[in-house]
N, C-alpha and C positions, 0 to 999 in steps of 0.2 A: 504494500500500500504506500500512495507517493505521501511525502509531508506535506505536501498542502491538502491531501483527503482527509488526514490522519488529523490536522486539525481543525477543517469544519467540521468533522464529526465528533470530536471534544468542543467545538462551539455550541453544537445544535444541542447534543447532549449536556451542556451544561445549563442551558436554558429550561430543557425539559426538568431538570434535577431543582433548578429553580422554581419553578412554576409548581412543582409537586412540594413542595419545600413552603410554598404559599398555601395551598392548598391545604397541605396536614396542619398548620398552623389557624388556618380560618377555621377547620373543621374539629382537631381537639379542644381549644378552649372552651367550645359550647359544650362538646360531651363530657369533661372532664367538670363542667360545672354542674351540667345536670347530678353527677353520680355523685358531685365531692360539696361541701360546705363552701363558703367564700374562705372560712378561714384557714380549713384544710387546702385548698388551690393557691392562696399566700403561701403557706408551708408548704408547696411544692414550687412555686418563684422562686421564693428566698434559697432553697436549697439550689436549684440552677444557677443561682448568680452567685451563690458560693462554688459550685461545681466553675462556672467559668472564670474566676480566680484561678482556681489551682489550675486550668490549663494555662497560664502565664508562665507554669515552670515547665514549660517546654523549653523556654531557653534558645529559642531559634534553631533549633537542631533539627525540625522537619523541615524547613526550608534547604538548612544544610544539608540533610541528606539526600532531597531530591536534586539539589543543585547539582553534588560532587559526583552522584551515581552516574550523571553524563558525560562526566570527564573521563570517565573508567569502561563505559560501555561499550565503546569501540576498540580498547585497549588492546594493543599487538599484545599482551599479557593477558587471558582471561582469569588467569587468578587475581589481578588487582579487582578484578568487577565483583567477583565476587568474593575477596575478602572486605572489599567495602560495604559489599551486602551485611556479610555478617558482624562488620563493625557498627553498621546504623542499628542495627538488629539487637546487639548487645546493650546499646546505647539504649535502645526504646525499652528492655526489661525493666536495666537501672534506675530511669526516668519511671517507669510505672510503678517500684514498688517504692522508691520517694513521694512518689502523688500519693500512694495510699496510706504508706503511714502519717503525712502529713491529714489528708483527707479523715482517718478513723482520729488522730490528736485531736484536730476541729471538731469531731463529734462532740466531744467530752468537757469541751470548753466551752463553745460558740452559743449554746444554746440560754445558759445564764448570762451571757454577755448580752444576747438579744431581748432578754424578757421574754422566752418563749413562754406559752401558760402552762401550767404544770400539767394538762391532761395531755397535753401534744409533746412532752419532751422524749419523752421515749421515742414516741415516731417520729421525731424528727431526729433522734439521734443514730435510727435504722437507716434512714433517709440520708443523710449525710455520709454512712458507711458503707453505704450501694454504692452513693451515688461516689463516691472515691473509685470504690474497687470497679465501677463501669469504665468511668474515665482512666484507670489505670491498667485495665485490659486495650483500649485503644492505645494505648500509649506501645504498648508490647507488640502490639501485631499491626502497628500501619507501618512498617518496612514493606509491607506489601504494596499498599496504595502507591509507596515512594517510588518501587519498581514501574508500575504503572504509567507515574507521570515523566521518569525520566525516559522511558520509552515514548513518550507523545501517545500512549491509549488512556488519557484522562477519560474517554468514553467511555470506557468499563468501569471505570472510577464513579463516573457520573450515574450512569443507568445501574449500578447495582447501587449505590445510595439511593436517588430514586425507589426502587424494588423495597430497599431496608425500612423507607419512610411509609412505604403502605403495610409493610408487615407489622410495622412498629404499630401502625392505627389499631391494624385488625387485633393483635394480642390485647391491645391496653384496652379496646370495645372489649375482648371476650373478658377481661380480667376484671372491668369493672361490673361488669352486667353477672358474673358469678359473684360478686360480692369480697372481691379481693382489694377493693378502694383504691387507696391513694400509693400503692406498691403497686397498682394495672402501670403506673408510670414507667416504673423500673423494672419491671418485669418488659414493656415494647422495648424501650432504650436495649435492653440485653441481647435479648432476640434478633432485634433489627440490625445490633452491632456484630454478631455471632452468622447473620444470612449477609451481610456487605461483606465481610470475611471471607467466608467460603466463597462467593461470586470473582471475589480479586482473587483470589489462590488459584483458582478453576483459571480466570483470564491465564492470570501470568502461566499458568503448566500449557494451556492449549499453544498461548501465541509462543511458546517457548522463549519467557524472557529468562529462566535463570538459568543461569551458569552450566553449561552440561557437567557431567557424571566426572571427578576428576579435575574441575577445571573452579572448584571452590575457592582457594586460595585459605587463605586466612585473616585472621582479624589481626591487625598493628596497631602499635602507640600511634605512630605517623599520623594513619589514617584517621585514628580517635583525636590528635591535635589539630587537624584537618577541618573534622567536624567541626569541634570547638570553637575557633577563631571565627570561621565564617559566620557559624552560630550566635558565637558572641557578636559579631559585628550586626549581623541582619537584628538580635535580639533590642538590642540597645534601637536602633534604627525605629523598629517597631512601634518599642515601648513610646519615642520620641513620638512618634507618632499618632499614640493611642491618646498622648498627652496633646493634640493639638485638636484633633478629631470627633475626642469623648468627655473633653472638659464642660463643653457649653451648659450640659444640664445642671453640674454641681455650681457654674459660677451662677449661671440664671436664678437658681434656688436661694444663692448666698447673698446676693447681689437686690433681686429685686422679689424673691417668695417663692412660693409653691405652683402659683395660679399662672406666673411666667413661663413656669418651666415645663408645666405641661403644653401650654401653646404651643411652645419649639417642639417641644416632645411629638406631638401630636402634627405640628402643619409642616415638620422636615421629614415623614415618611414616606411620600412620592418621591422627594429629591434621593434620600437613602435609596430607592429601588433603585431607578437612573444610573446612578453612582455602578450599583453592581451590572445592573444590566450592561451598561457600554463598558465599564472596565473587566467585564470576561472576553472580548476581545483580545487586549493584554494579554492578561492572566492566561489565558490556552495558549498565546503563542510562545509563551515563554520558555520550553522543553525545545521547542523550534530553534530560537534565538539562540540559547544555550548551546547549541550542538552544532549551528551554523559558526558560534564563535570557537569551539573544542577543533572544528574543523577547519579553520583558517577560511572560512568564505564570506572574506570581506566584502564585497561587490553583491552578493545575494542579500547577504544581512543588512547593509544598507540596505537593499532594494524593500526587502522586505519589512524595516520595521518604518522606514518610510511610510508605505501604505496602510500599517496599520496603524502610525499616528493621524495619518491624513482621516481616515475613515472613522476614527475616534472622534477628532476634534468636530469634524461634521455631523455626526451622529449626536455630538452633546450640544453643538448648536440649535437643532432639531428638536432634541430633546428641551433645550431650555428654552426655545420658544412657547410649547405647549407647555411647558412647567409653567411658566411668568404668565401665564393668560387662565392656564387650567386648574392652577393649585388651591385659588382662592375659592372657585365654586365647589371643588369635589371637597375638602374641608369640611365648609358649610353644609352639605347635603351629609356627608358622612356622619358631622356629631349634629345632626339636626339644627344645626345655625350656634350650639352650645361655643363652639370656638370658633374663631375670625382674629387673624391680624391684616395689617396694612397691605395696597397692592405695591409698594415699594419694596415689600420684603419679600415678594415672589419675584421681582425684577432683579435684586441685588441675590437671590437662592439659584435665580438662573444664571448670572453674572458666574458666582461660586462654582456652579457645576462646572463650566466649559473648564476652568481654572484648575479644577480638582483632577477634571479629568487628566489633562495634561502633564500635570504634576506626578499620578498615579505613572503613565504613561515612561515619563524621564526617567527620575527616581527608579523606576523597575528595570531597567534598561541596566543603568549603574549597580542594580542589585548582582543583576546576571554576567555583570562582570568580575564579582567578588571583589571588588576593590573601592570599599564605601570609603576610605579615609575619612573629609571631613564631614560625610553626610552623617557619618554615625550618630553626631552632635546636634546637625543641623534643626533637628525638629524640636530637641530641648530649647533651640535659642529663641527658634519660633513659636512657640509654646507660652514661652515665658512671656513674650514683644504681646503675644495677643493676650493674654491674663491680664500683664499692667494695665496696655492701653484702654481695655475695656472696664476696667476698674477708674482708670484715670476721666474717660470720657463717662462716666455713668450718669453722670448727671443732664446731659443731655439727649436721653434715649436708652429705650432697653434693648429688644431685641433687632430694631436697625441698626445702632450702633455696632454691636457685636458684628452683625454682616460684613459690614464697611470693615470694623478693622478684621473681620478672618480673611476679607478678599487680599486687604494691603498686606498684612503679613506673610500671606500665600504669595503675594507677588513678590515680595523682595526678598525673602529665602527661600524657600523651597520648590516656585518657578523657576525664578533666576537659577540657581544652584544647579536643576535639573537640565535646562537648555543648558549651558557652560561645560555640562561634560557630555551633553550628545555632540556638541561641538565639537569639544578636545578628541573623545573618540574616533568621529568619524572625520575628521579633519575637515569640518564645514567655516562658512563663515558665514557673519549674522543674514548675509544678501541668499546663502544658500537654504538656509531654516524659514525664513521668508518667502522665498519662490513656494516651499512645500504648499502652503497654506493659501496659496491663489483662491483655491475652489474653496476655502472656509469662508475664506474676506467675501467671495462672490456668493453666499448661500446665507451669510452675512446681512447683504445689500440687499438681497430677494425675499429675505423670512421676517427680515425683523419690523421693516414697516406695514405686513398685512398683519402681524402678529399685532402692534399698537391700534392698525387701524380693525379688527376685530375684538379688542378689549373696550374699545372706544363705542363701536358702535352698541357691546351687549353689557355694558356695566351697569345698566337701569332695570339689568332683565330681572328675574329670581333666579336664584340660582342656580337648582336643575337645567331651566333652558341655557343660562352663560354653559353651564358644563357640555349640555350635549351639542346645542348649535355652535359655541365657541371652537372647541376639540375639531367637529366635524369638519368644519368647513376648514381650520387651520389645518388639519392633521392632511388634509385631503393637499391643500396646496404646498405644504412641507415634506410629502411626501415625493412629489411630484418633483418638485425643487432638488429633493435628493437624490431623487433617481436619474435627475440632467447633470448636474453637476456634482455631489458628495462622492461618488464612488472613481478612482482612477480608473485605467484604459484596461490594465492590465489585470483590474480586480473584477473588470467585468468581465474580462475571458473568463478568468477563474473560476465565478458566479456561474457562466452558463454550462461550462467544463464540468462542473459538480452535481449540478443542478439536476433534479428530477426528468426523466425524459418527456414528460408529457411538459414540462417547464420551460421547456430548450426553446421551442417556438415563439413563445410570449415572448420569452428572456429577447429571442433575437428581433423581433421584430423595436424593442425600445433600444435596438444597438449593445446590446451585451455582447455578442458575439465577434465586436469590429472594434478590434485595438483604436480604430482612431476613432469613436463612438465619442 
C-alpha cells in the first residue's frame, strides 16, 4: 500500500473514531444518569479527572516511542527495530505499575481531602483503584498501538478504538440494566481496553509489523536514554502547552467567578471540535513526515508538508468563517438562550483558530525533528505573557480581553517560533512561506465579506433560523470557494486517485483530475 493510501485511510478512519467518540459520549451520559444518582455520576467525573492526572506521568514516552520506532524500522539491523520494541515495551510495564501504585496511594488519601460523604467513600475508593489499574494496563500494552502508528496503519488504530467504544457502551448498558451501577463504568473501560488490544495484536501479526522469528534484538540502556530525552523534551513541550491551552477556565473562575467560566466552558466547544477536526490532518501525517525525514527525502517532504499546511490553513479559514457567524446561534439554541456572549468573541475565536491551527501545524513539524531546543520552554514563556496580561488588563473586559491577549501571545511566541524553524529547516525565506498561502489570502478575500454580509443580514433573526439559514447559505458558498481555490493541483490528483470509483467522475468533472485545475 502507497503512503499517500496508507494515510487517507488513517485520515478517514480517524474521523470515523471521532464521530463514534461523539456519539458514545452524547449517548452514555443520559444512560448513565438514568441508572446512577447525580451524585453517584459526580463520583464517577471526579474519579476521570483524577484518572486523567495520573496519565501526565506518561512523561512523553508515547510520543517517544512512536517517534524513535521509525528511525529503526527500516534499519539495515533488524534487531535494532526490534530491540526498540522491547525497550518501549519495558518502558510501558515500568510506567504502569508507577500509575498504579500511585493511582491505589490516591485511593487512600484523596477521598478525605475531597469531603467525599461517608456512604460513597468506599466506592469511591474501589473507583479510584480500577480506575488506576485500567489506566495502568494501557500503559503496559500500547507498544502495540506505537507499532501501528510508526508503520503509518493508524487505521487499525482508529477502527478498533472505534469497535472498543461501542463495546465499551454495550457492556456498561448490560452492566447497568443487571444492576451492577456505577462499576457498569469500569467494567466497559476494561472490556473495550482488552477488545482495542486484541484488534492491534491481530493488525500488527497479519500486516506483519514485528520483527521476524530471530531478528528480536534486544533491549539497551542506549535505546532507554533514547526514549528519555526525547521524552523529556516533547514532555516538558507538552506540559508548556497544557499551560497555555487549559488555563482559561481556572483564571476565568479566579479572575471574574463561576458564571464566567462556564460561558467559555460552554461557547468554546464548537471551536474545541474544529481544532481536532483540521488538526488530524497533521497529526496522521506525521509517521509520513517522520520516515520521509529517516529517509533523506528532502524535496518530497517539502512537497508534502507544504500541502498539508496549505490545506490546513484553508480548511481553518472555512472553518472560522462559519465559526464567527454560526457559534452564536447554535449556543443559544443548544442551552435554550440560558448562555450568550458577545459577536466579537466568535470573531476574535475565529481569529484564534486559523492561528492555532498553524501553530499546531509548525510546532509539530519541529516535534518530528527531535530537536525542540528552545521550544521546550517556549510555551512556559507564553503561558506566563498571557496569565499577566490578562490579569493586568482585567479590568477592562473579561472574556474578550483574554481572546485579544491568547491571539497576541500566540502570535509573538509560539507562531513566530514555529515559522523560524520551518524556515531554518527547509531553507525558505519569509517571500517563500508567503507564496505558500496565495490561495489562503484569496479564500480570505472571497469568505470573509459574505460571511459579514450574512451575519449582517440574519442578526434580527431568532436564533434557530440565524443557525440554519446563516450555516446554509455560508456553508454552501465556503464550500464552493474551497473546492476552487483551498485545495493544491496536486492534492487534487491525489483526491481523485483515492477516491471512490463511483466519485472519480464528479471529482473530475470540478477539475480534480487536471494538475492544472
Amino acid at each position: 500500500m502507497s503512503r499517500s493510501k496508507r494515510y487517507f485511510n488513517s485520515l478517514l478512519s480517524g474521523y470515523v473514531l471521532l464521530g463514534v467518540n461523539v456519539l458514545f459520549t452524547l449517548a452514555s451520559v443520559p444512560l448513565a444518569l438514568h441508572f446512577l444518582g447525580k451524585e453517584e455520576f459526580g463520583l464517577w467525573a471526579l474519579t476521570s479527572q483524577i484518572a486523567s492526572y495520573i496519565v501526565l506521568m506518561d512523561f512523553g514516552l508515547t510520543a517517544a516511542a512512536s517517534r524513535i520506532l521509525i528511525d529503526y524500522k527500516d534499519h539495515e539491523n533488524p534487531g535494532e527495530y526490534g530491540g526498540t520494541i522491547q525497550t518501549g515495551a519495558l518502558v510501558g510495564l515500568s510506567q504502569a505499575g508507577l500509575v498504579f501504585l500511585v493511582g491505589a496511594g490516591l485511593a487512600f488519601v484523596i477521598g478525605p481531602m475531597l469531603h467525599i460523604p461517608a456512604k460513597l467513600e468506599q466506592t469511591f475508593f474501589w473507583l479510584v483503584v480500577c480506575q488506576g489499574g485500567i489506566t495502568a494496563a494501557m500503559f503496559a500494552t500500547r507498544i502495540i498501538s506505537h507499532i501501528l502508528t510508526a508503520n503509518q496503519r493508524s487505521d487499525v488504530n482508529n477502527y478498533s478504538g472505534a469497535l472498543s467504544l461501542m463495546v465499551n457502551f454495550g457492556v456498561m448498558w448490560w452492566g447497568f440494566a443487571h444492576g451492577v451501577g456505577i462499576f457498569s463504568m469500569l467494567w466497559g473501560q476494561a472490556t473495550g481496553l482488552m477488545f482495542a488490544l486484541a484488534l492491534n495484536w491481530i493488525g500488527c501479526f497479519r500486516l506483519k509489523l514485528f520483527p521476524r522469528q530471530g531478528a528480536w534484538g534486544r533491549p539497551t540502556w542506549g535505546k532507554f536514554r533514547e526514549l528519555f530525552v526525547f521524552g523529556r523534551d516533547y514532555f516538558l513541550f507538552a506540559l508548556g502547552n497544557q499551560f497555555v491551552n487549559a488555563s482559561q477556565v481556572v483564571l476565568l473562575t479566579r479572575l471574574f467567578g463561576l458564571d464566567t467560566a462556564a460561558v467559555w466552558s460552554v461557547c468554546t466547544r464548537f471551536y474545541l471540535l474544529l481544532v481536532q477536526v483540521i488538526g488530524r490532518i497533521f497529526e496522521f501525517s506525521c509517521s509520513a513526515l517522520a520516515e520521509m525525514m529517516v529517509r533523506g527525502e528532502r524535496e518530497l517532504l517539502l512537497r508534502r508538508f507544504r500541502e498539508i499546511a496549505v490545506l490546513s490553513s484553508n480548511l481553518a479559514v472555512v472553518a472560522a468563517a462559519l465559526l464567527a457567524v454560526g457559534n452564536g446561534p447554535f449556543v443559544e439554541v443548544w442551552t435554550a438562550g440560558k448562555i450568550q456572549w458577545s459577536p466579537w468573541n466568535d470573531l476574535l475565536l475565529a481569529i484564534w483558530l486559523i492561528i492555532i491551527i498553524a501553530v499546531r501545524m509548525h510546532t509539530g513539524l519541529v516535534g518530528q525533528t527531535k530537536a525542540f531546543r528552545f521550544m521546550r520552554y517556549l510555551c512556559y514563556l507564553e503561558g506566563l505573557s498571557f496569565i499577566c496580561l490578562t490579569v493586568l488588563l482585567r479590568r477592562f473586559g473579561g472574556i474578550t480581553i483574554m481572546l485579544i491577549v491568547s491571539i497576541v501571545c500566540s502570535l509573538c511566541f509560539s507562531f513566530r517560533y514555529g515559522l523560524l524553524r520551518t524556515r531554518e529547516y527547509f531553507h525558505l525565506s519569509w517571500e517563500d512561506l508567503a507564496r505558500w498561502h496565495r490561495s489562503t489570502l484569496t479564500l480570505v478575500v472571497t469568505v470573509a465579506p459574505v460571511a459579514v454580509l450574512v451575519w449582517w443580514l440574519s442578526r434580527n433573526l431568532p436564533a434557530l433560523e440565524r443557525l440554519i439559514g446563516g450555516s446554509m447559505v455560508l456553508g454552501i458558498w465556503t464550500t464552493c470557494m474551497f473546492l476552487r481555490y483551498g485545495l493544491a493541483p496536486s492534492l487534487r490528483v491525489d483526491a481523485c486517485r483515492h477516491a471512490p470509483i463511483w466519485a472519480r467522475p464528479m471529482l473530475a468533472r470540478i477539475g480534480f483530475a487536471n494538475p492544472d485545475a
